[in-house]
LUMTORZA-970907 format. One record per residue (C-alpha): x, y, z; chain; residue number from 0. Coordinates in Angstrom, 1 decimal, m for minus. Example, Ala and Ser with C-alpha at 12.3 -4.5 7.8 and 13.67 -1.06 7.14 Angstrom:
<recs>
      X      Y      Z chain   n
   12.3   m4.5    7.8     A   0
   13.7   m1.1    7.1     A   1
</recs>
This chain:
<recs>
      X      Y      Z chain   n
    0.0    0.0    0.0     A   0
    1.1    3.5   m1.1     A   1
    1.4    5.6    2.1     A   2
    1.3    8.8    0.2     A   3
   m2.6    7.4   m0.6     A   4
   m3.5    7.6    3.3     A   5
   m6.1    9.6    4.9     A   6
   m8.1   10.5    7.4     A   7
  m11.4    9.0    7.1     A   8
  m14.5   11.2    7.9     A   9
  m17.1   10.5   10.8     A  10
  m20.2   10.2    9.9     A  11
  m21.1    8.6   13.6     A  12
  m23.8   10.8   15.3     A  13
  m22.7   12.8   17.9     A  14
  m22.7   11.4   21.8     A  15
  m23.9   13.7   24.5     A  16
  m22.6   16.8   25.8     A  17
  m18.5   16.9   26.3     A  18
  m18.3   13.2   26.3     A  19
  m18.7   14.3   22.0     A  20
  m15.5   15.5   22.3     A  21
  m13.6   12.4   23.4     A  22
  m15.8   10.0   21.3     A  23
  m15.1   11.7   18.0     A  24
  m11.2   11.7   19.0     A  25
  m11.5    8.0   19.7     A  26
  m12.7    7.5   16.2     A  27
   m9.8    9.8   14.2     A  28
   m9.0    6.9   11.8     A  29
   m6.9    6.6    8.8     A  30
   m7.7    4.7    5.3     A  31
   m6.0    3.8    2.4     A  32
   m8.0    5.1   m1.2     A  33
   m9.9    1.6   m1.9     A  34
   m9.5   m0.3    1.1     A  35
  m12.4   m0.3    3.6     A  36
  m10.3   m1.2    6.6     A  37
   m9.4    1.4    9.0     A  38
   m5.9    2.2   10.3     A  39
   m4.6    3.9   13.5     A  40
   m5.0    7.8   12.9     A  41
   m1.5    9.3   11.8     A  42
    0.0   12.2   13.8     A  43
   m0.8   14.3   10.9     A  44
   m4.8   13.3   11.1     A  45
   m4.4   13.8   15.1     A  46
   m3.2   17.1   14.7     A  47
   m5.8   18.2   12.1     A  48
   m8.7   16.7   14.1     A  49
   m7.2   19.1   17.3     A  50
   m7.4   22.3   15.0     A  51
  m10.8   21.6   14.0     A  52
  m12.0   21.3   17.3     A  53
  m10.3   24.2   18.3     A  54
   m8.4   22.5   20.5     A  55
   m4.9   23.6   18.8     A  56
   m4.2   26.9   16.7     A  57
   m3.8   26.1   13.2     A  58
   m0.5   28.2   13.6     A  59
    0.4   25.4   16.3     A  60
    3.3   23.6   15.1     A  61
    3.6   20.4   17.7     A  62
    6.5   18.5   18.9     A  63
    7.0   14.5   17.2     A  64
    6.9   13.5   21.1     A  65
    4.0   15.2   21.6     A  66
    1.6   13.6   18.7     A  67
    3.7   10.6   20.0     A  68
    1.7   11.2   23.5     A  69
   m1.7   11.8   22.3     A  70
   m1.6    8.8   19.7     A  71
   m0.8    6.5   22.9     A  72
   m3.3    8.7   24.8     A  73
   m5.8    7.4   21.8     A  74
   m4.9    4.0   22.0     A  75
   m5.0    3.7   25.5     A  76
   m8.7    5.1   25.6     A  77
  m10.0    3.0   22.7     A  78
   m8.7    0.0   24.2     A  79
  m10.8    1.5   27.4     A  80
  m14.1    1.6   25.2     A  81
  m13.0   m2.2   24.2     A  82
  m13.0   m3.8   27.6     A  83
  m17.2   m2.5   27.9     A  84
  m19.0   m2.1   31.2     A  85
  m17.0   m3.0   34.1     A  86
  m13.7   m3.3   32.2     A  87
  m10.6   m1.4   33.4     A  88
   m7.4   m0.6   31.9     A  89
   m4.1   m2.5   31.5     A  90
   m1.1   m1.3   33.6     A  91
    0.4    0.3   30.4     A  92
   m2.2    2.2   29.2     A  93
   m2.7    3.4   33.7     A  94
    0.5    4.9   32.5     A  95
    0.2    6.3   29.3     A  96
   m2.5    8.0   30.7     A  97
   m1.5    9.5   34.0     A  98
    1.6   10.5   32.3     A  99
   m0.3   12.6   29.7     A 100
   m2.3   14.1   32.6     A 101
    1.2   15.1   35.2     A 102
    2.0   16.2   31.5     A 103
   m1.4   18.0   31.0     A 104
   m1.1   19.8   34.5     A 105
   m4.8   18.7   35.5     A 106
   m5.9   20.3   38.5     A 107
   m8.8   20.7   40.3     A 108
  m11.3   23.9   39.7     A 109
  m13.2   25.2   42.3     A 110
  m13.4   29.0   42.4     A 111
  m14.5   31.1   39.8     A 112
  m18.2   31.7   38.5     A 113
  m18.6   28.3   36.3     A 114
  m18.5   24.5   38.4     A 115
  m16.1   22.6   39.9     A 116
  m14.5   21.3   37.0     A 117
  m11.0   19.4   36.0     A 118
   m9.0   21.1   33.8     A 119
   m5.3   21.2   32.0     A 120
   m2.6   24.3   32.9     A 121
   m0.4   23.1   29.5     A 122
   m1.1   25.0   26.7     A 123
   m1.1   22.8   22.9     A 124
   m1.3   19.4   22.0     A 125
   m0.9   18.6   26.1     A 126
   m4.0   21.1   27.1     A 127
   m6.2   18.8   24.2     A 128
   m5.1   15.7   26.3     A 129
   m5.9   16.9   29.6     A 130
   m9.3   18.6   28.2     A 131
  m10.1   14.7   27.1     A 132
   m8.9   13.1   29.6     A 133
  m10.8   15.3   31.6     A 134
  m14.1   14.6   30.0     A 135
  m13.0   10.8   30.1     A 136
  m12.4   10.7   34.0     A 137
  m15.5   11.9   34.5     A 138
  m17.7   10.0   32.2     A 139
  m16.1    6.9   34.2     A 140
  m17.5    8.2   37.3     A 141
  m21.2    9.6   36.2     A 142
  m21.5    5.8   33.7     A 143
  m22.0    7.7   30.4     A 144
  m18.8    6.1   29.5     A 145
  m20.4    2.7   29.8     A 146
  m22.3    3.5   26.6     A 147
  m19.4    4.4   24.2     A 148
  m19.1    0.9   21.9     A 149
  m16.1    0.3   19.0     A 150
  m18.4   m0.5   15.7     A 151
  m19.1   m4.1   15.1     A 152
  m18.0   m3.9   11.4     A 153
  m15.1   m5.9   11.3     A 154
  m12.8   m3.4    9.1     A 155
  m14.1   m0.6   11.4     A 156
  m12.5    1.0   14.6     A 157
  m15.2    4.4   15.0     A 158
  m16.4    4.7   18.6     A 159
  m20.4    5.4   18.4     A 160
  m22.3    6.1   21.7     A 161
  m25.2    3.6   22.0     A 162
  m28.6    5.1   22.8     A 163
  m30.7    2.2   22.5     A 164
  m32.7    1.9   25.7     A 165
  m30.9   m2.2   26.8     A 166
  m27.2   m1.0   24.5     A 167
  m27.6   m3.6   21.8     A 168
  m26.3   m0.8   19.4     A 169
  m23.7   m2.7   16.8     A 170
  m22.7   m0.6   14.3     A 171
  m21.2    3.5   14.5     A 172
  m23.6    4.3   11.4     A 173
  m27.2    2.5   10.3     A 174
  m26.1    4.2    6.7     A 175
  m22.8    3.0    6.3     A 176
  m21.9   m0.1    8.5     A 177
  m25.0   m1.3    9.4     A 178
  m26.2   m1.2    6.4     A 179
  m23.3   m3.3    4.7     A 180
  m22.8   m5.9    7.3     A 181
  m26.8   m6.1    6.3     A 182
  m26.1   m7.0    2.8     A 183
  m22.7   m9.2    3.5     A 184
  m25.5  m11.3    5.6     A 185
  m28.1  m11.7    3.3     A 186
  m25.3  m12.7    0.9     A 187
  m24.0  m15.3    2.9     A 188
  m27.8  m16.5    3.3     A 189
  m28.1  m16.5   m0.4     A 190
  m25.2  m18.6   m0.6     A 191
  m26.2  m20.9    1.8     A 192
  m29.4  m21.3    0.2     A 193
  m27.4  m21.7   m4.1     A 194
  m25.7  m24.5   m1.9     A 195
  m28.6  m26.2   m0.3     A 196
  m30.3  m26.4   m4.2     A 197
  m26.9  m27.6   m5.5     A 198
</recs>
């Protein structure tokens, strides 16, 4: 595969609630190559573009290698989070990975001030976007709105969708896209089945 023929993927997932947004749509920066369907891990160039978008880093922002280093394992750690489902908890590595982003973040506790108590980052760049999701992410673990973040059940897909049905049976990150092709791989495996059975 040509590397110069990778990109980042769009996401078409609907949006989660609130912050928690934030951190699913980073969890589902993925990278493709033209005519392949399966995703890859985002590059640091697709990281960085998704954190000027959100406005999370100046588009004048020029970060460090080590730094897009940090927040790919920040995005790896967390997916692998969304993995392990309800009740699941991280491996030692990724406990690491991920405090060391947030001592690297600066997160602090809020209290004064007119808004909330609220968690936030003193760094400033790609560091301040980690903390700002990590953040979010700490405290979607304690309120269970995490529980409801799912990795698509399409097999060449990694998109994080957040699962509103009413007992999470939610599969796929799009009805559209995923679902609807996993629909039409089934009914031709039926249909094959069936050629088979009249053979």
């Amino acid at each position: 595969m040509d590397v110069e023929e990778r990109a980042r993927d769009v996401d078409r997932t609907p949006p989660a609630p609130g912050d928690l947004e934030l951190v699913r749509a980073f969890l589902s920066v993925h990278d493709h190559v033209r005519g392949h369907e399966r995703s890859l891990p985002p590059s640091p160039e697709s990281v960085r573009a998704f954190l000027v978008e959100r406005g999370l880093l100046a588009p004048t922002d020029r970060p460090t290698p080590e730094d897009l280093d940090v927040a790919l394992a920040v995005h790896q750690a967390l997916h692998r989070r969304v993995e392990t489902g309800p009740g699941g908890s991280l491996g030692r590595e990724d406990v690491e990975v991920i405090e060391a982003a947030a001592r690297a973040a600066g997160l602090e506790l809020r209290l004064g001030g007119a808004g909330p108590p609220a968690l936030a980052a003193r760094a400033t760049g790609v560091l301040g976007a980690l903390g700002r999701i990590l953040a979010i992410w700490f405290l979607a673990e304690i309120d269970g709105s995490w529980n409801r973040l799912k990795v698509c059940g399409d097999e060449s897909c990694v998109a994080v969708f957040y699962d509103r049905s009413r007992n999470r049976s939610g599969r796929w990150c799009s009805m559209q896209e995923c679902g609807n092709r996993n629909k039409v791989r089934a009914w031709r495996a039926r249909r094959r089945v069936g050629h088979a059975d009249d053979a």
